[in-house]
PLY file of the C-alpha trace (Angstrom):
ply
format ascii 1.0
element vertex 583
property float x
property float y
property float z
element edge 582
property int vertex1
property int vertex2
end_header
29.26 -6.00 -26.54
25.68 -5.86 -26.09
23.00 -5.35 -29.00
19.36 -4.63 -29.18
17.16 -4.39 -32.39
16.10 -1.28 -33.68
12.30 -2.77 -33.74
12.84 -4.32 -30.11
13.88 -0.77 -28.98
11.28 1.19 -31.13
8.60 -1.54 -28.82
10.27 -0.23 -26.01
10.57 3.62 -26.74
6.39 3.87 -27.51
5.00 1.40 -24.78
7.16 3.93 -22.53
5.60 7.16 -23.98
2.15 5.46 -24.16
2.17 4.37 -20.58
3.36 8.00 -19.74
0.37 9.08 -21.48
-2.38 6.94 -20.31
-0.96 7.09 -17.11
-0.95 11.19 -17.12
-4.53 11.46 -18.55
-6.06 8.94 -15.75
-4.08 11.17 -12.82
-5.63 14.12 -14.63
-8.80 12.92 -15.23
-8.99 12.49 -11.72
-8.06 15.70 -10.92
-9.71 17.52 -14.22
-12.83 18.75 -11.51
-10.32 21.04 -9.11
-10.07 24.43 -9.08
-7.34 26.64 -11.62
-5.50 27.21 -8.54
-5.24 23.19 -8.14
-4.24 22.80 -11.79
-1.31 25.35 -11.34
-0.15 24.06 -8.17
-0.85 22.43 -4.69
0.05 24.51 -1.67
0.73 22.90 1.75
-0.26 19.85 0.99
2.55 17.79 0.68
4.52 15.96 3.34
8.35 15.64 3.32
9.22 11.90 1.48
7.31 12.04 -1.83
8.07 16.02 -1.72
12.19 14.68 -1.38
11.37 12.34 -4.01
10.02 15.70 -5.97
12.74 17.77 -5.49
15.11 14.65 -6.57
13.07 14.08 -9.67
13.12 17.64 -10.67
17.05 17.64 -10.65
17.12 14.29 -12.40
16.61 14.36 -15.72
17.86 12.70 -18.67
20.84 15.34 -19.14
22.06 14.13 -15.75
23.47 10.75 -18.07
25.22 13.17 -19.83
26.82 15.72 -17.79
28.21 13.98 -14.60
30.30 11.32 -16.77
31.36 14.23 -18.72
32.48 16.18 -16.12
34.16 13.07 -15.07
35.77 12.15 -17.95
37.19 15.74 -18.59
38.04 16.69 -15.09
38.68 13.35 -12.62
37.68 12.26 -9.24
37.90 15.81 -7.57
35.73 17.52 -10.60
33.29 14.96 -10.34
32.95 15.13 -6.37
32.95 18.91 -6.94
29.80 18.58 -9.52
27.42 16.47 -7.18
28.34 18.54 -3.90
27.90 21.94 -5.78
24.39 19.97 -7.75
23.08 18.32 -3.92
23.35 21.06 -1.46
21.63 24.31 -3.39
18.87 21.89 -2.55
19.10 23.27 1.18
18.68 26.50 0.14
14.84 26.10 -0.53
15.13 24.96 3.26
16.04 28.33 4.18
15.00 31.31 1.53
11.74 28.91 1.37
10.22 30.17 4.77
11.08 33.37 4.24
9.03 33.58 0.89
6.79 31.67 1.93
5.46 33.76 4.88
5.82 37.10 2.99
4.02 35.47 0.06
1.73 32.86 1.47
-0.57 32.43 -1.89
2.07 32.76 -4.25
3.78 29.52 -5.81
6.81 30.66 -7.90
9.41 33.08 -7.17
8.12 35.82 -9.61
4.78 36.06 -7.26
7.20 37.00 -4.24
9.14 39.34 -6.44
6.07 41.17 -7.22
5.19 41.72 -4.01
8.63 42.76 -3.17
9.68 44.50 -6.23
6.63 45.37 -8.36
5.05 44.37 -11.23
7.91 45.44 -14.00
10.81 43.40 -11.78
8.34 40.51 -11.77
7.67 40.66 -15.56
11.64 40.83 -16.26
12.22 37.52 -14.08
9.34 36.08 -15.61
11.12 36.30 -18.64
14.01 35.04 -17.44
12.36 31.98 -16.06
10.87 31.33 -18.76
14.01 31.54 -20.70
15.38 29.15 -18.41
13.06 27.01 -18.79
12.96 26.66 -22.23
16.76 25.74 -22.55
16.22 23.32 -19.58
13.28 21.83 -22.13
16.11 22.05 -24.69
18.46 19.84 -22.67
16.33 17.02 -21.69
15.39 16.54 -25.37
18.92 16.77 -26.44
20.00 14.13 -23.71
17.21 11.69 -25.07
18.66 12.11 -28.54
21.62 10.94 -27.52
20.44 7.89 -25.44
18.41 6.42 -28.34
21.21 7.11 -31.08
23.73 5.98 -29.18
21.84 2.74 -27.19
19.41 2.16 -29.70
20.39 3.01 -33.17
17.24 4.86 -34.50
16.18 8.01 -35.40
15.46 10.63 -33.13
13.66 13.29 -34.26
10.10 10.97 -34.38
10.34 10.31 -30.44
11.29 13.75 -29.60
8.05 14.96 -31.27
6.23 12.47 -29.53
7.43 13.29 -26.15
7.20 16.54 -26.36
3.20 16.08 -27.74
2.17 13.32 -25.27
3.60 15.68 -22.08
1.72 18.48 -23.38
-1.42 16.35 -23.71
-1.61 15.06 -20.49
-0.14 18.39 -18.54
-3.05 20.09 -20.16
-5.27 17.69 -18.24
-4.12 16.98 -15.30
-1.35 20.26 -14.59
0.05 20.28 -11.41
-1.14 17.14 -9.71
0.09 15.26 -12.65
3.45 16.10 -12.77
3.66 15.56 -9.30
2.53 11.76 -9.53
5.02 11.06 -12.65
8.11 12.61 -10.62
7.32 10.18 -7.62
7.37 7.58 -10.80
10.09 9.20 -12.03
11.94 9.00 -8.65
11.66 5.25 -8.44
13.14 4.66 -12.09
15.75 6.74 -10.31
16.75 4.01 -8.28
16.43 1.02 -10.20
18.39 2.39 -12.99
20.58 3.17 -10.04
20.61 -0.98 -9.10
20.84 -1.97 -12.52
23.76 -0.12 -13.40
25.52 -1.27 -10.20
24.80 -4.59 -10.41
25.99 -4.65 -14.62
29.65 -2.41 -13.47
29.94 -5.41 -10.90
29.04 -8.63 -13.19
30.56 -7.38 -16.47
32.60 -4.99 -16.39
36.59 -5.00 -15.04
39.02 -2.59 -14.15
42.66 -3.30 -13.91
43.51 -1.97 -10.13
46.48 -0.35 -10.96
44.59 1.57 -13.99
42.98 4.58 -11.30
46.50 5.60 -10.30
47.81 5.27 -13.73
45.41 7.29 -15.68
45.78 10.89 -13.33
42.53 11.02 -12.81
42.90 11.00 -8.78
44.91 14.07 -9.31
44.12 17.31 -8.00
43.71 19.30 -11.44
43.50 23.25 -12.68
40.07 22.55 -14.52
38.42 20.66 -11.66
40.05 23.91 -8.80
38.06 26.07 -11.45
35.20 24.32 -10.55
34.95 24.93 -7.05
34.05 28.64 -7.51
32.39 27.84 -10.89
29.50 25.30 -10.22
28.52 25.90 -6.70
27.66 29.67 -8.04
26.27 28.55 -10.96
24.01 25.76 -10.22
22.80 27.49 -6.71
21.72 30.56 -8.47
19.87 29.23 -11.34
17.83 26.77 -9.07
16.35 29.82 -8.23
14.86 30.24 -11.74
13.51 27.30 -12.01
9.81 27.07 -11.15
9.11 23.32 -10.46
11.59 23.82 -7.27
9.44 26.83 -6.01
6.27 25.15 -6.70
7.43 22.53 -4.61
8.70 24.44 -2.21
5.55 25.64 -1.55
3.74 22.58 -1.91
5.04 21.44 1.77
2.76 21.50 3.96
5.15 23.39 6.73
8.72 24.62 7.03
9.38 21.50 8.93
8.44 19.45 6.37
10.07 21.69 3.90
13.71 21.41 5.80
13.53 17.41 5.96
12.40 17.07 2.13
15.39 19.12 1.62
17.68 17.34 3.66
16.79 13.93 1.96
16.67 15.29 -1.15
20.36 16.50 -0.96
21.72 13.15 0.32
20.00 11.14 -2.35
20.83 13.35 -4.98
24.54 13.28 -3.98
24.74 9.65 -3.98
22.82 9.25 -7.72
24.79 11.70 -9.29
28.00 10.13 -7.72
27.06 6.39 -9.41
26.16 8.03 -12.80
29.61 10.07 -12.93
31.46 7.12 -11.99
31.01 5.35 -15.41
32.88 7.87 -17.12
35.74 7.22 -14.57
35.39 3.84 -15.56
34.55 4.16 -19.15
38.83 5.73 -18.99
40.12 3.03 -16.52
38.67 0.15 -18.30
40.18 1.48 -21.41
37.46 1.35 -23.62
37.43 1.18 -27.21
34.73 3.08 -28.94
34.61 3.53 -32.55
38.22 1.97 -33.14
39.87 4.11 -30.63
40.28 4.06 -27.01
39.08 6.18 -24.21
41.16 8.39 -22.57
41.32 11.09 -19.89
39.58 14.23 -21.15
38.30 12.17 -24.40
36.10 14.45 -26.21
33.52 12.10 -26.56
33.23 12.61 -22.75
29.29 13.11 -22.74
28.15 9.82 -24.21
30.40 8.04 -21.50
27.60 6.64 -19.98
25.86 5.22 -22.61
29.56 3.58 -23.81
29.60 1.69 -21.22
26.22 0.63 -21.25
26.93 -0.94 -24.31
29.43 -3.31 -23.11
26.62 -4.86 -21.14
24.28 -7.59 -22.47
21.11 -6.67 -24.33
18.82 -6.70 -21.99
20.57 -4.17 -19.78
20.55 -1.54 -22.73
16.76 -2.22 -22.92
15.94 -1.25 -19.71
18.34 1.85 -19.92
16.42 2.90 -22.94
13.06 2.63 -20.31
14.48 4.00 -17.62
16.38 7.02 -19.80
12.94 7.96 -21.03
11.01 7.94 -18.03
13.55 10.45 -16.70
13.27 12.74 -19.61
9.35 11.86 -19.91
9.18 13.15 -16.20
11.79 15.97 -16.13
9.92 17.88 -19.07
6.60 17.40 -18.09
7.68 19.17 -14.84
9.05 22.32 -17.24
5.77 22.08 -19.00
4.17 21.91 -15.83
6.36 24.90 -14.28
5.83 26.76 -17.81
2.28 26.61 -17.75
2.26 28.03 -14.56
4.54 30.83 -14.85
2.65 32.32 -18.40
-1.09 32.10 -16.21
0.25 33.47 -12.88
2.57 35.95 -14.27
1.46 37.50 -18.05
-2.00 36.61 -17.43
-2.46 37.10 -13.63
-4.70 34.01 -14.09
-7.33 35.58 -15.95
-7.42 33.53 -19.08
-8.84 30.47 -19.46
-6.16 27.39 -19.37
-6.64 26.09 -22.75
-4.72 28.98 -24.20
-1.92 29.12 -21.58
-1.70 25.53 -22.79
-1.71 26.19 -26.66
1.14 28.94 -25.55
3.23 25.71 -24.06
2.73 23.33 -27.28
3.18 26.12 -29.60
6.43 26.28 -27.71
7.50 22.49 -28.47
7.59 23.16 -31.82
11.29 25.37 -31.07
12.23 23.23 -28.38
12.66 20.26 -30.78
14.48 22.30 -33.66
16.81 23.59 -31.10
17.62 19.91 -29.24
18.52 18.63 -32.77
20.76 20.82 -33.01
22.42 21.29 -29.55
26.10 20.47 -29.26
26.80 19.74 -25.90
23.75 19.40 -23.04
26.51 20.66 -20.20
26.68 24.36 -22.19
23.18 24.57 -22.56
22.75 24.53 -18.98
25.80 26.70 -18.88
23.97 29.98 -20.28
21.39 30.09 -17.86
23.47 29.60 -15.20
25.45 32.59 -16.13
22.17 34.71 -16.82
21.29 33.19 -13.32
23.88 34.08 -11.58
23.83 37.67 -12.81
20.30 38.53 -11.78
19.65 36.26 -8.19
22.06 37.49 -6.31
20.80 41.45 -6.65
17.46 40.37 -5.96
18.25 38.08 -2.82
19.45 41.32 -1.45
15.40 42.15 -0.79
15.03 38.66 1.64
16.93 41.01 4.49
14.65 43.91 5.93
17.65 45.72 6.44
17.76 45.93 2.45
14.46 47.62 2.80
15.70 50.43 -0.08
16.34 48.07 -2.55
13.60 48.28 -5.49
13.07 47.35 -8.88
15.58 49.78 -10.38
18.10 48.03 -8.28
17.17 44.48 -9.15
16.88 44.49 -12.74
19.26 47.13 -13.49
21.87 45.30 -11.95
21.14 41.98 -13.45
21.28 43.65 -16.88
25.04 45.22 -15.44
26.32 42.13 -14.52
25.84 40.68 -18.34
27.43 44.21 -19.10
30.09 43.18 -16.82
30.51 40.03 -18.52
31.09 41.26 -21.92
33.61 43.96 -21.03
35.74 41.07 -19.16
35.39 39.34 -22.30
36.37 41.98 -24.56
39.06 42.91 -22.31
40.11 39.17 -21.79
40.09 38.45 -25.50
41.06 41.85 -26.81
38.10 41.25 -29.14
34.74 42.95 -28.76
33.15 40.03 -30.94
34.61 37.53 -28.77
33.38 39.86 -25.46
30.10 38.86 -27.33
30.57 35.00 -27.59
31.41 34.88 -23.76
27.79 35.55 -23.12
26.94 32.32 -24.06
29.92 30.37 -23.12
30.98 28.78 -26.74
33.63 27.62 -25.76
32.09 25.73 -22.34
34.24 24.85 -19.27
36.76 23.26 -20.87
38.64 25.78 -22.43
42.32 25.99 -21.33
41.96 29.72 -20.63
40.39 31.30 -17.70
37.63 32.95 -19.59
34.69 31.23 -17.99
35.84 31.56 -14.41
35.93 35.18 -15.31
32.51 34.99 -16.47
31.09 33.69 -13.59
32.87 36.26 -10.70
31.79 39.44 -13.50
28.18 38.33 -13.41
27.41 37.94 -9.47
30.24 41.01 -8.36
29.00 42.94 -11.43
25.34 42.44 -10.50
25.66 43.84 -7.04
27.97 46.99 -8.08
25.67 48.10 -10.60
22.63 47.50 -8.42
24.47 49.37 -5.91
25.53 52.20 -8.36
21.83 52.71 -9.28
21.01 52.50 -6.03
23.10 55.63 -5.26
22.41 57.38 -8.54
18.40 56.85 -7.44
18.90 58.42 -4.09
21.10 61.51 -5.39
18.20 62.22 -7.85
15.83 61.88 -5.39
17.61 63.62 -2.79
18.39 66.84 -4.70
14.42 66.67 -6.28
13.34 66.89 -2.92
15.71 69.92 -2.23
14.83 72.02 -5.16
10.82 71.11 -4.37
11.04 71.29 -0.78
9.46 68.45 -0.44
10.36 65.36 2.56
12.96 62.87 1.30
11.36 59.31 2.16
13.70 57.03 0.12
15.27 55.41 2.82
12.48 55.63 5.10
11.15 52.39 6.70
8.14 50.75 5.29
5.57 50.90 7.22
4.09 47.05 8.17
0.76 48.25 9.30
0.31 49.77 6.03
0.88 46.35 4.49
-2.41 43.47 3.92
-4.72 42.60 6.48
-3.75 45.32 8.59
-4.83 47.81 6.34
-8.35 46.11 6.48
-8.36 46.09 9.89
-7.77 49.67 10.19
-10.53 50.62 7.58
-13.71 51.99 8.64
-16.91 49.51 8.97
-14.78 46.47 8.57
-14.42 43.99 11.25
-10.96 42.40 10.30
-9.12 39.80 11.96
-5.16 39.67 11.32
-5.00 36.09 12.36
-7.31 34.67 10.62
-7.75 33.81 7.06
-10.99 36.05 6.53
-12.37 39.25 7.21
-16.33 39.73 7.35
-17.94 42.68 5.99
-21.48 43.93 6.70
-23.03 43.82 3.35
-25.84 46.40 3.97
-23.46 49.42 4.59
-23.32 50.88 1.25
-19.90 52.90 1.89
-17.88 49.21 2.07
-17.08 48.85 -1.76
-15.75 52.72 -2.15
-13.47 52.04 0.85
-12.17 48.86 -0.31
-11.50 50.51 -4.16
-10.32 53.46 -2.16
-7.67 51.05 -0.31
-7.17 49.77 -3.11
-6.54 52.23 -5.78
-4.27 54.40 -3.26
-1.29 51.70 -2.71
-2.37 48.48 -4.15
-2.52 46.72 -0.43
-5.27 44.91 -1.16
-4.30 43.40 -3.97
-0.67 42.40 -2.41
-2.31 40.95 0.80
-4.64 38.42 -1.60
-3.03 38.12 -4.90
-6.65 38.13 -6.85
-8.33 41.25 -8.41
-10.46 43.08 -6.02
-13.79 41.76 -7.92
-13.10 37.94 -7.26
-11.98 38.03 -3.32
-16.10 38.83 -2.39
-17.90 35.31 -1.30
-21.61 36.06 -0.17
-24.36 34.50 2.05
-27.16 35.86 3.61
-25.81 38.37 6.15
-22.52 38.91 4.80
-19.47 39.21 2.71
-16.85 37.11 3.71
-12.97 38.14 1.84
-10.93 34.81 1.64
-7.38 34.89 0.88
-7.38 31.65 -0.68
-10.14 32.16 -2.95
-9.42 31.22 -6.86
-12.58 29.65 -8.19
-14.29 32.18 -10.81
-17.03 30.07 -11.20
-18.69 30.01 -7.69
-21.74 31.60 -7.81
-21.18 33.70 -4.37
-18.94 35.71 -6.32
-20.00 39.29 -6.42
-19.74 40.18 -10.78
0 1
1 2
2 3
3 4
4 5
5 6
6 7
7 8
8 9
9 10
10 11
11 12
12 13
13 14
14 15
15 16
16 17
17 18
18 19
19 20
20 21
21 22
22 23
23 24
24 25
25 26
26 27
27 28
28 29
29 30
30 31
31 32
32 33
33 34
34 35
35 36
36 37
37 38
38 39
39 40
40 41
41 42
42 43
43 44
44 45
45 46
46 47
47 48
48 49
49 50
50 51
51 52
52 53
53 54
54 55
55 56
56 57
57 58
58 59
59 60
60 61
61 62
62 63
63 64
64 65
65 66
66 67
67 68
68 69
69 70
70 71
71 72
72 73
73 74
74 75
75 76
76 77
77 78
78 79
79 80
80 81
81 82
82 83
83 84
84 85
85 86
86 87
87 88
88 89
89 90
90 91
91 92
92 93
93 94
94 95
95 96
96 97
97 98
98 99
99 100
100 101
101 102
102 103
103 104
104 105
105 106
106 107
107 108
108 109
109 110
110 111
111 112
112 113
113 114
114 115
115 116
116 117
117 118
118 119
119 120
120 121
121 122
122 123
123 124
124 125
125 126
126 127
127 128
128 129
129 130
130 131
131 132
132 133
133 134
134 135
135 136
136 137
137 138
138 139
139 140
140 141
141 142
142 143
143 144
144 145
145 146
146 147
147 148
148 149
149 150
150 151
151 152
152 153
153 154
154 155
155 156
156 157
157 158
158 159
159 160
160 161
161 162
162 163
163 164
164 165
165 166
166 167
167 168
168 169
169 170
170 171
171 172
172 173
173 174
174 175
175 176
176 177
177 178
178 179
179 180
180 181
181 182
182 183
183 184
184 185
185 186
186 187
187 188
188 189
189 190
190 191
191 192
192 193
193 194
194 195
195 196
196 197
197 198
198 199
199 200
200 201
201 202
202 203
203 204
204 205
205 206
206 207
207 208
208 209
209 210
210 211
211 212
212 213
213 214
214 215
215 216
216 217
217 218
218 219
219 220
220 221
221 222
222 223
223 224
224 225
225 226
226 227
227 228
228 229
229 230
230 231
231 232
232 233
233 234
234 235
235 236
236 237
237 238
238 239
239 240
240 241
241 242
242 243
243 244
244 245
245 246
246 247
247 248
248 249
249 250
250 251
251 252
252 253
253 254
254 255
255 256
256 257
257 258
258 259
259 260
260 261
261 262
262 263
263 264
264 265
265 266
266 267
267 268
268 269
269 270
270 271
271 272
272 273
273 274
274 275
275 276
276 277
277 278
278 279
279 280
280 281
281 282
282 283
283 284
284 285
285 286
286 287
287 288
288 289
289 290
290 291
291 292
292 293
293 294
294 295
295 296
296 297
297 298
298 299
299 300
300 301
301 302
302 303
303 304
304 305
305 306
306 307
307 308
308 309
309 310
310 311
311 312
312 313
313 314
314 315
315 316
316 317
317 318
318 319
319 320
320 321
321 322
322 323
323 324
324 325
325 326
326 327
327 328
328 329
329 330
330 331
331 332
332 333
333 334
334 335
335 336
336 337
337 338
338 339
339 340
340 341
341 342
342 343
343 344
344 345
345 346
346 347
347 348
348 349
349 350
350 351
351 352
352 353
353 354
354 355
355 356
356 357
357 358
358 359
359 360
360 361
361 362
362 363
363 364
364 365
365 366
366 367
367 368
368 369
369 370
370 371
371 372
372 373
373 374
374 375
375 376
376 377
377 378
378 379
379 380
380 381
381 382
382 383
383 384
384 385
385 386
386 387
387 388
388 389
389 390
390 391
391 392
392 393
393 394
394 395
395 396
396 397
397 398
398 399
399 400
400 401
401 402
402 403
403 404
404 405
405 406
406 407
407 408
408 409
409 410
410 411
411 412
412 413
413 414
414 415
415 416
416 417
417 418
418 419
419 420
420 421
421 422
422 423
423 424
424 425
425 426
426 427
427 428
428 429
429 430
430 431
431 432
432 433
433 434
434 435
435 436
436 437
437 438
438 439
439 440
440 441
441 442
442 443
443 444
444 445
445 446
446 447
447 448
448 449
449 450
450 451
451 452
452 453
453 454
454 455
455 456
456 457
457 458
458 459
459 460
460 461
461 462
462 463
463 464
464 465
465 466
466 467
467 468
468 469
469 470
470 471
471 472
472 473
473 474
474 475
475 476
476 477
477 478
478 479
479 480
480 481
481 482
482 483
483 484
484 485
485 486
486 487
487 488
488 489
489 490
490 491
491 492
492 493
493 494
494 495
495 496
496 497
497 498
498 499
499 500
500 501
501 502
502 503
503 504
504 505
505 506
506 507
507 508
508 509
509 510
510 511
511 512
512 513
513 514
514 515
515 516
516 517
517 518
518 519
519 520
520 521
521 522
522 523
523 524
524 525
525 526
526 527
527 528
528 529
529 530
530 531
531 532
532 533
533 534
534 535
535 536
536 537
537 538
538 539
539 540
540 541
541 542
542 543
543 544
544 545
545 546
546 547
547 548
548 549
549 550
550 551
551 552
552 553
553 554
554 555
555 556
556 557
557 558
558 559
559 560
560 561
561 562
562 563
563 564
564 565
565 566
566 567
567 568
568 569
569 570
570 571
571 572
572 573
573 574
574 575
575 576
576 577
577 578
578 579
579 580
580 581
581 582
């Protein structure tokens, strides 16, 4: 069995964090002259490898050591295969909703900006929230999966590089944003791989498996825990990549839709083969018939999520050294993406941008602080991803209903009453399930995880997304009565299921204003600046529907640039600071 010191791995844990640290504040430092819009993210910019290497990073960290042996372990071959599959191909659905947000919302970078647009401000506050949330317990898991590595691999306490981590991300996100946690998750995917080589070339040198063993142990067999996971996971993990920011902000980081649908594409077949290699070792950790702690591995052990890092340990030293690297550059990278996303999220969405960075960034460190108490504490990494797929899964799939123009009627009433319903919906399955109000209550945050012998969490999963959609459509019709018998008793047109109109929607409505010379196609529209009656009209646009501010994204007194002659209205404008910019 292999061994490392507890000062050889302490050497290894800082010069890790450090490097992370200088490495983050150089990137930044180059960056620290860009614009806020820079520092929050990086529109069309990127090309489709090192965005596939992205979008690989961002599903990879440390909790993925955890969760696919675990799975393993606890449900076979088939729940394994069913884990990366459902994990890989959501990845293809940034591919498709992708262009379709991206052209509605072309200056947005996170999901919540689209959902304004589409919904309004209240439906993008709730998701923001929800994001957020998710976030957080993402944050949670990483930190959890690196206590873990280090207690298990390493022997030493914790808490001290947890607290480190979590400070040194914060540090050098603050500096560099965006740009930086780009450049560590292209670092981050090439620890990916070699971690990948190392542990393939260590299972092939020293470590055996009796042939005969697979067959033996069941765990080719079909099972009922592993055919729950075929409606389970694909649901869950698909919807709650929707909540996650870094994915949007990369998604709109490509610099086309071409490049968007190949960075998917690689992305998913990469994934699927990493997460395949890392779930195998708990297959093996049960074949090999391990002995941990005096007693031996066995199918559906319940020590299932440190399988990976038991059979690291039957390796030689050095092997367990670079794990410890490699595990921590994974987490290192994973959470500076949250912090990243987080960062993001809190300007864009609670602050509309308007506040300077340094206190979105004290908001994200003050955060840690929670983060860290929480990980210590955190039973199982799998279930904490677990609740917000189940608060995922109850909101996205109402809300996707708005990508389809034929949905045109759907609103905010719709979107976040129903997401609220299908939680509703979850607790009365639970109560009814149970017979227990209490444990109706419980079932909201999946206690007792997938690997209950009951059918409770596949019932969570079908009340949240079915219960989502009847509610929204229950409000829906409850909306349109109301509105339908108001407009009887006042005599007044019914226009909730009327059409809306596109020419009443961005540049168009500039182009139809008086005295403004507007073209649709192109990315500015010039305005004389001698005609005094140009600012009323645009407030006038602007206060009567908001257009204006949907078709830019910025407040009305930060879209005028000036030169001699003119005023020139740029969609893309975010610096505050030029001069040109009309006070």
């Amino acid at each position: 069995m292999g061994h490392i010191s507890q000062s050889a791995s302490n050497a290894i844990i800082y010069c890790v964090l450090c490097f992370f640290l200088v490495m983050g504040l150089v990137v930044g430092y180059i960056h620290m002259r860009q614009k806020k819009g820079g520092f929050l993210a990086a529109n069309n910019t990127r090309t489709a490898f090192p965005l596939a290497i992205n979008f690989v990073a961002s599903a990879m960290g440390a909790g993925v050591l955890n969760t696919y042996p675990d799975i393993a372990v606890r449900a076979g071959v088939e729940g394994l295969m069913v884990y990366t599959i459902s994990s890989a191909l959501p990845m293809m659905l940034f591919a498709w909703v992708g262009p379709i947000v991206r052209k509605e919302c072309p200056d947005g970078f996170v999901l919540t900006e689209w959902t304004r647009y589409r919904y309004g401000w209240l439906t993008s506050f709730y998701l923001s929230c929800l994001t957020i949330g998710t976030m957080y317990l993402y944050m949670v898991a990483e930190l959890s999966a690196v206590q873990a590595a280090i207690e298990t691999l390493a022997g030493v306490d914790a808490l001290p590089v947890l607290i480190v981590e979590a400070i040194f991300t914060s540090i050098y996100t603050a500096v560099g944003g965006f740009h930086t946690s780009f450049f560590t998750d292209n670092i981050q995917g090439g620890m990916v791989l070699i971690l990948l080589i190392i542990v393939c070339v260590g299972l092939g040198v020293y470590f055996h498996v009796d042939p005969s063993e697979p067959a033996k142990s069941g765990m080719l067999e079909p099972n009922l825990l592993a055919n729950k996971l075929i409606y389970i996971l694909p649901v869950a993990i698909a919807t709650n990549d929707c909540f996650l920011s870094g994915f949007w902000m990369r998604t709109f980081a490509s610099k086309n839709n071409f490049e968007l649908f190949w960075a998917c594409a690689i992305a998913t077949l990469l994934t699927l083969v990493i997460l395949t290699v890392l779930g195998l070792t708990g297959l093996l950790a049960v074949w090999a018939k391990m002995v941990v702690d005096g007693q031996q591995f066995v199918y559906g052990d319940e020590r299932s999520a440190n399988a990976f890092f038991y059979v690291l340990l039957e390796m030689p030293g050095w092997v367990i050294g670079f794990t410890i690297a490699f595990t921590l550059s994974l987490s290192v990278a994973a959470y500076d993406s949250n912090v990243s996303a987080m960062a993001s999220t809190i300007s864009n969405d609670f602050f509309r941008n308007k506040v300077p960075m340094v206190w979105v960034r004290l908001i994200v460190l003050c955060i840690n602080a929670p983060v860290i108490v929480v990980a210590i504490k955190a039973p199982n990494v799998l279930n904490i991803f677990l609740i917000a797929d189940l608060f995922s899964a109850a909101v996205i799939p109402i809300m996707f209903c708005g990508l389809t123009k034929r949905m045109y009627f759907i609103t905010g009433w719709e979107v976040i009453g129903g997401g609220f319903g299908g939680m509703i919906t979850v607790f009365i399955f639970g109560s009814i399930y149970f017979k227990n109000a209490h444990e109706g209550i419980k079932l909201l945050i999946l206690l007792q995880g997938l690997y209950g012998d009951d059918w409770s969490a596949f019932g969570a999963f079908v009340a949240a997304p079915v219960g989502s959609i009847l509610w929204g459509f229950g409000i829906l019709l409850i909306r349109l009565s109301v509105l339908k018998i108001y407009s009887r008793i006042t005599k007044t047109p019914f226009t909730a299921l009327d059409k809306p109109d596109p020419s009443q929607t961005g540049m168009n409505v500039l182009r139809d204003a008086p005295h403004i010379d507007a073209d649709t196609n192109s990315e500015s529209v010039v305005i004389d600046r001698k005609d005094p009656t140009i600012m009323p009209e645009l407030m006038e646009i602007h206060d009567e529907g908001g257009h204006l501010r949907d078709a830019f994204h910025l407040d009305l007194e930060n879209e005028f640039h000036l030169n001699d002659h003119h005023m020139h209205l740029h969609r893309r404008s975010h610096d505050r600071h030029d001069p040109g910019i009309v006070p």
